[in-house]
C-alpha positions, -999 to +999 in steps of 0.1 A: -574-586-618-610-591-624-638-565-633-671-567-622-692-562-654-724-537-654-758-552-664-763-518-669-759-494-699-733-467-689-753-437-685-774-459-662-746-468-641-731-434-639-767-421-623-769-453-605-740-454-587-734-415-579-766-423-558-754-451-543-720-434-534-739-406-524-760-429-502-731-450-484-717-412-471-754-398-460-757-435-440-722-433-427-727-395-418-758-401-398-743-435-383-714-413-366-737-385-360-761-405-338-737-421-321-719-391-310-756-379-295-756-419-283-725-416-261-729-379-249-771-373-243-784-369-212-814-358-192-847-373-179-852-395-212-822-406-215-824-443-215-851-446-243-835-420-264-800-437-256-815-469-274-832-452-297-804-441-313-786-473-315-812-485-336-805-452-359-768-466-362-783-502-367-802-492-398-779-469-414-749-493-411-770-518-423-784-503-451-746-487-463-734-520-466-764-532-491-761-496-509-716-503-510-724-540-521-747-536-549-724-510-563-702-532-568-724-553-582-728-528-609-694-525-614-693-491-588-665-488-562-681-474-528-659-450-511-664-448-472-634-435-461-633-413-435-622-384-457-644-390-481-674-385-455-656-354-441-654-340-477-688-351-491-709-356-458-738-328-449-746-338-417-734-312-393-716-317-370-727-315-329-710-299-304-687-314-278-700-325-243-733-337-231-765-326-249-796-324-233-824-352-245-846-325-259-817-310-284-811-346-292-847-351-303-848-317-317-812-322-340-821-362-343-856-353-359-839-325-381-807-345-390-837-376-407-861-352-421-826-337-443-814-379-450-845-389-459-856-362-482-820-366-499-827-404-502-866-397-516-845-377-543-821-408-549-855-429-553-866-405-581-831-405-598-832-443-602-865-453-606-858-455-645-821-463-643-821-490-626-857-503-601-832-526-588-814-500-567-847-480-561-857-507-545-829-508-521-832-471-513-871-476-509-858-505-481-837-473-464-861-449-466-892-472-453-870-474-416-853-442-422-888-426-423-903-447-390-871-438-371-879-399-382-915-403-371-904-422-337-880-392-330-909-362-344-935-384-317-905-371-287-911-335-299 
């Protein structure tokens, strides 16, 4: 079996990939998360909030794969699973049932203001490490932070 080989030194790697590993979870977290409000809001705004939380799930699934795939490219081995998330995820949870569209907006608008001040962390962490992966994490937070503002705009 092959190894993928790091063009990075080791202590580079190590602070590289925890915030890449630590990335894929917060994306998968808030992928679930708005998708649970996705299925389950309701109320007079329903419809525009109902899409506007797919394109939550769009960007965070998108941007977990590029965060899983260039840790392995680094020689980092993502781990998604579903207990992985449930141990390491900090998104909390939402109650069961239909949530009205202005607790969605409300927990929504919370829920990226925590992500994207973890990810502005990650940015810092690797800018020196590795600009490479900064990069990708700027990428994140650039739609992370319009889909915050397009949520905060609701309020």
């Amino acid at each position: 079996m092959s190894a993928i080989r790091s063009p990075l030194s080791d202590d580079a790697r190590t602070i590289t990939g925890e915030a890449l590993e630590a990335m894929v979870v917060d994306l998968i977290d808030l992928s679930l998360f708005a998708k649970q409000l996705h299925w389950n809001v309701t109320g007079r705004t329903f419809r525009s909030i109902h899409r506007q939380l797919d394109q939550v799930v769009d960007v965070a699934r998108r941007h977990t794969d590029l965060a899983a795939e260039r840790a392995v490219a680094i020689g980092v081995n993502p781990d998604g699973q579903v207990a992985t998330v449930a141990h390491r995820g900090q998104i909390h949870g939402v109650e069961s049932g239909y949530v009205q569209d202005e607790k969605v907006v409300r927990l929504m608008t919370d829920v990226l203001a925590e992500v994207v001040a973890r990810m502005r962390g990650r940015m810092d962490a690797t800018a020196e490490p590795d600009p490479v992966t900064q990069d990708l994490i700027i990428g994140a937070l650039k739609e992370l932070e319009m889909q915050h503002w397009m949520f905060q705009a609701m309020i």
